[in-house]
N, C-alpha and C positions, 0 to 999 in steps of 0.2 A: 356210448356206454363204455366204461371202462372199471376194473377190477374195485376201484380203488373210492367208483362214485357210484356205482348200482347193488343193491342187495339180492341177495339171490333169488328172492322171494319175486321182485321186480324182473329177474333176468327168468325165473319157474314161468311166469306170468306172460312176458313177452314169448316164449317157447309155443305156451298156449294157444293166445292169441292168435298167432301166424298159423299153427294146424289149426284152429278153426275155423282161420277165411278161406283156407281150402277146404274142408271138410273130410282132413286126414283123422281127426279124431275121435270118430263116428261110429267107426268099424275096427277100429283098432281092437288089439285083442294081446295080450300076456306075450306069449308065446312069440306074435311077429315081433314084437318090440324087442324081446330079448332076443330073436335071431338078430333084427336091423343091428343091432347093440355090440353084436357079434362080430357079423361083417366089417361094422367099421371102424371095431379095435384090430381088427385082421387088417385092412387098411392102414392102419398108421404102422403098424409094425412092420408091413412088408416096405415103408419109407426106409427102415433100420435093416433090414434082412441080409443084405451085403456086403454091408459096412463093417470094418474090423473096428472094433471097440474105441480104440486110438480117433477112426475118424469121427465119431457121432456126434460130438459138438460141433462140430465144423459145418454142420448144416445150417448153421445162423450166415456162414457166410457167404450162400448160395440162397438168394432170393426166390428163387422159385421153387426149392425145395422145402425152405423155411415158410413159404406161404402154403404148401400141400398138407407141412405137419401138425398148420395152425389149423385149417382147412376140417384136418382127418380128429384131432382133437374135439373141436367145433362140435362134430359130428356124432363123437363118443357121448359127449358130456349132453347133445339133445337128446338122443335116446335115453338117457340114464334120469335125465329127467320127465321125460314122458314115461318111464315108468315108476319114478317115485309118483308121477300124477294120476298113475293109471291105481297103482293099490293105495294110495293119499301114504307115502312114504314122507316124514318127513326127515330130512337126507341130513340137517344137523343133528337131530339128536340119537339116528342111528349112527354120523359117525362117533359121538359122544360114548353114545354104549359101549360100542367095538373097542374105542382105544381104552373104556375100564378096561373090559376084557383082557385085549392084547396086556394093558399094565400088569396084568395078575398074570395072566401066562408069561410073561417076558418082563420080569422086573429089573428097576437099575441095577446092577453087580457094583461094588464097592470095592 
């Protein structure tokens, strides 16, 4: 799978699938998904936490950190999808909404 040849709707899908051959998605409930959601955006930041601003790109060139933050990424974006699945979110046309919104509150300046 890659960005550029799977549609989200396939990648929502494949999320699924994989919690339902365990039977994580059973018992699931709002509330844990939005903590897991938590914790492992807490995770990828604390990859940045010590880094002065100057170093943070620089993690592309230390492999084992650039595999943590793809890792902890990974990680954000299943939660965040398990809970558009959980309240049937669909995640493009709320970001569609949002950025009218943002447009009207934050318009181009001329």
């Amino acid at each position: 799978m890659t960005d550029k040849t799977t549609t989200l709707t396939e990648l929502k899908k494949h999320i699924q699938d994989f919690s339902d051959a365990r039977g994580w998605r059973k018992n699931e409930n709002a509330k844990d998904l939005v903590m897991a959601l938590t914790v492992e955006a807490a995770e990828l930041a604390e990859i940045f936490m010590w880094l002065h601003s100057d170093e943070v790109d620089s993690i592309k060139e230390n492999p084992e950190t650039f595999e943590h933050t793809q890792e902890e990424l990974a990680d954000v974006f299943w939660y965040l999808c398990r809970i558009c699945e959980h309240f049937d979110i669909d995640i493009s046309k709320a970001v569609e909404n949002k950025t009218e919104k943002n447009a009207k509150k934050y318009p181009i300046k001329e």
